[in-house]
Structure formats: C-alpha cells, structure tokens
C-alpha positions as CSV (number, residue, x, y, z in Angstrom):
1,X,-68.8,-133.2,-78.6
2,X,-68.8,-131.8,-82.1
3,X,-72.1,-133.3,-83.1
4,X,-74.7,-131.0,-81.3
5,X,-72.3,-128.0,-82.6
6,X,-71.6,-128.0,-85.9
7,X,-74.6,-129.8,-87.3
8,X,-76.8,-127.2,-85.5
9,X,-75.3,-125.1,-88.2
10,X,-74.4,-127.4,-91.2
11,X,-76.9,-130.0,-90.3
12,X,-75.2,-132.9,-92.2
13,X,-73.7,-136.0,-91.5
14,X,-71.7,-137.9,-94.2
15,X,-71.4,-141.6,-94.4
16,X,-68.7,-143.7,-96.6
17,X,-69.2,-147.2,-97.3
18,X,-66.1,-149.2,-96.7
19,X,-65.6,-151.4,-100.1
20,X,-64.4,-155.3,-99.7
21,X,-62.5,-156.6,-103.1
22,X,-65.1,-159.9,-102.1
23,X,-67.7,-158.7,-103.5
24,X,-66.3,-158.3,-106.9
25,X,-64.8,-161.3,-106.8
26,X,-61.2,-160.7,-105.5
27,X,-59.3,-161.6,-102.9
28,X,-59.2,-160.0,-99.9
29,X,-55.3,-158.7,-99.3
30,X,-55.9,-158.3,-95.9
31,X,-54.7,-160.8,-93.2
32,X,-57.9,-162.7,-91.5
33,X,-59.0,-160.3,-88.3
34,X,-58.4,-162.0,-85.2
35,X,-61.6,-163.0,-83.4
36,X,-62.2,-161.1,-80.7
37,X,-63.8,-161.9,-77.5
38,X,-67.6,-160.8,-77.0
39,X,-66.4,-157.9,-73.8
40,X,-63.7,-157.1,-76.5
41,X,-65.8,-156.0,-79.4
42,X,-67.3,-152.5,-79.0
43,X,-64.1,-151.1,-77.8
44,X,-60.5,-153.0,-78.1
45,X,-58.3,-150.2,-77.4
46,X,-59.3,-150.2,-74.2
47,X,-61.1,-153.4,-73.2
48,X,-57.8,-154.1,-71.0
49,X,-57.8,-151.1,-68.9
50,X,-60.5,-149.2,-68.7
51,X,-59.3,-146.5,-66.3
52,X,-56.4,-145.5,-69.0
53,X,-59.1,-144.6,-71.2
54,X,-58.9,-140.1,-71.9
55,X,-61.2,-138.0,-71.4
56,X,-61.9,-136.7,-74.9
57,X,-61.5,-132.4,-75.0
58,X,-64.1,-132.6,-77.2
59,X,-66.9,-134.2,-74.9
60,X,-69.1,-131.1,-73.4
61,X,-70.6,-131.9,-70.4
62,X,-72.8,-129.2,-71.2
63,X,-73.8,-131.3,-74.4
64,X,-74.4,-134.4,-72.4
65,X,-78.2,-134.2,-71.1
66,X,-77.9,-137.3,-68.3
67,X,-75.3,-139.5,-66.9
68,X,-76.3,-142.5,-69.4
69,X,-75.9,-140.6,-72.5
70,X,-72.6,-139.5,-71.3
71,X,-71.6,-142.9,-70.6
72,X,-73.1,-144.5,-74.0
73,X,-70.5,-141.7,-75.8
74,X,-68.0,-142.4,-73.7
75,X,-67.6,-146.1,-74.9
76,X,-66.6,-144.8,-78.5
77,X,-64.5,-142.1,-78.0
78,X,-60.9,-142.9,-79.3
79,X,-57.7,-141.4,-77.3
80,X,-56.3,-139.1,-80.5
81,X,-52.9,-138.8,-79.0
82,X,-52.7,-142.3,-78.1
83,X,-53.0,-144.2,-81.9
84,X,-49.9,-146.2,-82.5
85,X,-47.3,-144.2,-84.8
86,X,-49.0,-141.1,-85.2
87,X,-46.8,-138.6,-83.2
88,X,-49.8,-135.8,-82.9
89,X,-53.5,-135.5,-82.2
90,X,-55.7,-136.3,-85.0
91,X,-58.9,-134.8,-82.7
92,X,-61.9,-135.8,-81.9
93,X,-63.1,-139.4,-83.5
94,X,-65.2,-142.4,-82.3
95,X,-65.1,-146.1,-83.0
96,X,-67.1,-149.4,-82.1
97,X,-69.5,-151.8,-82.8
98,X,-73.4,-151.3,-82.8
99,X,-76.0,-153.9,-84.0
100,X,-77.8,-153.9,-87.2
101,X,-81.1,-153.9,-85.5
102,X,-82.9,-153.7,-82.4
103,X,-83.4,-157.5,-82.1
104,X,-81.8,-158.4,-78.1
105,X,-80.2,-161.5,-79.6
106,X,-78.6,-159.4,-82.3
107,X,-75.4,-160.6,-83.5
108,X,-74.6,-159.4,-86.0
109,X,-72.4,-155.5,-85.8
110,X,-71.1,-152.7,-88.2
111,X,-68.2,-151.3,-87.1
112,X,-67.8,-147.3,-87.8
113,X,-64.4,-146.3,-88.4
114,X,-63.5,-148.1,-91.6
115,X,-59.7,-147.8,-92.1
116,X,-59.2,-147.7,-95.6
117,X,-61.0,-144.3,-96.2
118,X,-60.3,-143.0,-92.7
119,X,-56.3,-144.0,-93.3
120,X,-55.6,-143.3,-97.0
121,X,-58.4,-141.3,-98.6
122,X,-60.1,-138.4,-96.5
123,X,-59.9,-139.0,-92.8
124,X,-57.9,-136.3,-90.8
125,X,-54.3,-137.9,-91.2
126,X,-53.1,-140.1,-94.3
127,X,-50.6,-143.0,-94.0
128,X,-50.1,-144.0,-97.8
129,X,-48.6,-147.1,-98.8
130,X,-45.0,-147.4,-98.7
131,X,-45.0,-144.0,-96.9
132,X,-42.5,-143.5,-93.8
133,X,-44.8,-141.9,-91.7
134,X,-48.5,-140.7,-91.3
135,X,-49.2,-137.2,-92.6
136,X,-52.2,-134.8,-91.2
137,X,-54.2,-134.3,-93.9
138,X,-54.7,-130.4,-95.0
139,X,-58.4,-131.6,-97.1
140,X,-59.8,-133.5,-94.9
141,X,-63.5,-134.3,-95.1
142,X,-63.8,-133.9,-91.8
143,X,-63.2,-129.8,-92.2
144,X,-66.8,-129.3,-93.9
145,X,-69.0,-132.0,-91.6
146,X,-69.2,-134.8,-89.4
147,X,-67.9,-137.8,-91.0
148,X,-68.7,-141.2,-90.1
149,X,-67.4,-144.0,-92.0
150,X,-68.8,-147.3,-91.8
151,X,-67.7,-151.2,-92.8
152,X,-70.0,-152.7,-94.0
153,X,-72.0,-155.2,-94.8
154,X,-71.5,-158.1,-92.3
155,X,-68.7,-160.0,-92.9
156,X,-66.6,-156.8,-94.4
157,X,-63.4,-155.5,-92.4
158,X,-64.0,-155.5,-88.3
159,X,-67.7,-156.2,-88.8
160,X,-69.0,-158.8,-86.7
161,X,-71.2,-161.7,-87.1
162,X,-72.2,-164.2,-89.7
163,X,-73.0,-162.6,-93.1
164,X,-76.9,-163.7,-94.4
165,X,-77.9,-160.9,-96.6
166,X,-78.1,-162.0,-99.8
167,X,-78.8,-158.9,-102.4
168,X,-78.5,-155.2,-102.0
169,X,-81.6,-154.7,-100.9
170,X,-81.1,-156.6,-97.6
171,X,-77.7,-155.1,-97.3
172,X,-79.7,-151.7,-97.6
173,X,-82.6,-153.0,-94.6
174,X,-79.0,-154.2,-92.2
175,X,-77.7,-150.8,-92.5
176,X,-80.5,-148.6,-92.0
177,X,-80.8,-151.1,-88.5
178,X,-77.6,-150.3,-87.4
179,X,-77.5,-146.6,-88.6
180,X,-81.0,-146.3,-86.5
181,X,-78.7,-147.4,-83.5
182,X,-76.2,-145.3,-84.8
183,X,-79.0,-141.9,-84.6
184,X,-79.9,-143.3,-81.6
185,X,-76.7,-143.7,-79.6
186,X,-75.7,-140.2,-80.4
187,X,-78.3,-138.1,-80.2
188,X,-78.4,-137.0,-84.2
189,X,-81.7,-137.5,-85.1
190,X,-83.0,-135.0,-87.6
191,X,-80.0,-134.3,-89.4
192,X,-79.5,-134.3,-92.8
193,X,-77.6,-136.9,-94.5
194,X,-75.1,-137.2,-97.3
195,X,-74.0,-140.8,-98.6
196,X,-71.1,-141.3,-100.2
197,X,-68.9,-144.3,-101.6
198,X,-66.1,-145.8,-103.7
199,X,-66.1,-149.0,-105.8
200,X,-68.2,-151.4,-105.0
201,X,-70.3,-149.1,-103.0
202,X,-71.7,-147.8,-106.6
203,X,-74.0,-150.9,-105.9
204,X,-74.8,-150.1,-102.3
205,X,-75.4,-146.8,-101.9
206,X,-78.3,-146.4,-103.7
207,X,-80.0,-149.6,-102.5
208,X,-79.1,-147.9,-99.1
209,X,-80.4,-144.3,-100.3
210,X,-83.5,-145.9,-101.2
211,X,-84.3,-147.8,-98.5
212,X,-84.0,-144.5,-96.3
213,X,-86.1,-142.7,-99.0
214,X,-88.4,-145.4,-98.8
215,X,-88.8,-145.4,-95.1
216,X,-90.5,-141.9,-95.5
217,X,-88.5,-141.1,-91.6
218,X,-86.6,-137.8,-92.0
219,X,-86.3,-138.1,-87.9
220,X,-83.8,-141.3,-89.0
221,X,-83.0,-140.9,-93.1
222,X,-83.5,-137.5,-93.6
223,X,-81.1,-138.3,-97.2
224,X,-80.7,-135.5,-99.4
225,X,-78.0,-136.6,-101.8
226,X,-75.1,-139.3,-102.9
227,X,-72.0,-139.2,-104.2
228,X,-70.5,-142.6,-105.9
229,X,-66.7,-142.3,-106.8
230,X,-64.8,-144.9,-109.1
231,X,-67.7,-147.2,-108.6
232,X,-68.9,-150.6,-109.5
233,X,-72.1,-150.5,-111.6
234,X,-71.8,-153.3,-113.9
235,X,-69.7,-156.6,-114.3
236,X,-66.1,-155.8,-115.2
237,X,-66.5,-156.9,-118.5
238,X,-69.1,-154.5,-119.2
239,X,-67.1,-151.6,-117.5
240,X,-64.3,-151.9,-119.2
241,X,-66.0,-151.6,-122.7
C-alpha cells in the first residue's frame, strides 16, 4: 500500500471536498442515487461476489501489521483494471463508506472517492463531458501525494444517511468524525494534512481547517495549509459585483 511509503517521505495527505450545487441553491443535475441495501454500502462493486474481488499489486503484506488490518484495507481497495470503460489500470485507489463518528448506532456515512474531482478535475484518468473516451491523466494530483477525495456533507453525492447539520461549523465536527475513522482505518495517523476545495467548499474548508486546528490533535489534524479554488465566499449577488 502506497500510504506507509510515500508519506514516510512526503508526509502529506490531501483532501478535496466534493461540492453539491444544493447548497447554493441549485439544482442538483444528477439523477437521484439509488438506495442501496445496508450489506451493500461500504463496498458495491463487489457486494455480489466477493471472491471476484483482486488482490490489489499495491497491498504489501509486509505493510500489513496483523490479519485485521489487512482485512479492514482490503474492504476499500478498488479493482483498477476492472472500472467500466476504462480500457487500462488507473492503479492503486480505495472507495467506501465510513461513519462520521464513533457512535455504534451511527448512521450517518461519507463516502471517499467523490466522482466529480476524481473523474474530471485531478484524479489519475479524466473522462470530460461529451468526451468519447476516458483519458489517463499526465498531472495528476495523485503524482505529488496521497489523495483522498471525500463527499461530503451528509446528504451530498453517495453519502449516506439523513442530513442534520445545520451550519458549517457542524459540517466541520461530522467530518473531522469520519476523517478520525478515516486515520484510523488506515493506519495514517501523524501525517500532515493539506485541504483543498472548489466552489462551495470556500465555505467549508476553513470551518473544517479550524475545527482540526481547534482540536489541538496533530496525531488526527496535523493541518498545515488550504487551498480554496473558484470558491463560494459570499452570496452570488455579492460575488459577482
């Protein structure tokens, strides 16, 4: 697994906030996500067969330190050569569902993978609008760190469970649960962390960056700096003065 490598050297993990034209009052072009089925959620692509599932290349036993962190990995890891369209491997990814605290009852789940910036911004292969075919992608993030991007809030893309938050600053508490979880399941704790995001994540990355400041936890939110692109900061009418 590329984690224990690479940041042992670069020491950074990136985040980028998936944005949701709902929360600047648009509507949401995206069809409705079918519901899925509780045993469904943390892993779809294979929650039919498990046995057809890869073993990732990437996966180093010799990273692994016992049998039930090896299995907790194992539950994200995506089949690269096996995504729908994409004649070639795009390498080693991960994808699920983990909850936005440590609450047994929890509900409520981000999902990391968020498919507009992994498809069409900086993930490792673009498939732009109106485009034939999916393209590898030469300046990919992923070539300078480990990159995980991240719907969110609740109720945003393949999140799951009903939305409560109701400012930024409980959007910020939500997502330092689940990126606690995050740390947790694999094994980064201590790294350094770089938060980044587009439109309306000019509101929510520095509530987030806050709240991780605030915690005064470099084991969890070791932050160091953000990077807001094309974002939301005021109301339209304001913005477009």
């Amino acid at each position: 697994m590329r984690f224990p490598t690479i940041l042992s050297v670069i020491a950074t993990a990136s985040l980028v906030l998936a944005r949701s034209p709902r929360h600047v009052g648009k509507k949401d072009f995206q069809k409705p996500a079918q519901k899925l089925e509780p045993r469904q959620r943390e892993f779809p692509q294979y929650s039919q067969n498990q046995n057809q599932k890869r073993q990732s290349s990437y996966l180093n036993p010799s990273s692994r330190s016992n049998d039930l962190e090896a299995f907790i990995w194992e539950q994200f890891v995506v089949n690269g050569t096996a995504i729908p369209d994409v004649d070639f491997d795009i390498g080693e990814s991960y994808a699920g569902l983990l909850p936005i605290s440590s609450a047994s009852n929890e509900t409520r789940e981000l999902y990391f993978c968020s498919l507009e910036g992994l498809l069409q911004e900086n993930g490792p292969f673009l498939w732009q609008y109106g485009t034939f075919a999916p393209v590898k992608n030469p300046y990919t993030w992923v070539n300078l760190t480990n990159m995980v991007w991240i719907e969110q809030p609740v109720g945003t893309g393949f999140s799951q469970g009903t939305p409560t938050a109701t400012n930024e600053d409980e959007v910020a508490e939500q997502f330092l649960g689940f990126f606690k979880n995050f740390v947790d399941t694999f094994a980064l704790q201590g790294r350094k962390v770089y938060i980044t995001g587009e439109s309306y994540a000019g509101y929510y990355v520095p509530y987030i960056a806050n709240a991780m400041l605030n915690a005064n936890d470099t084991t969890y939110y070791d932050v160091r700096s953000i990077m807001i692109y094309d974002p939301s900061t005021s109301t339209d009418a304001v913005q477009e003065q």
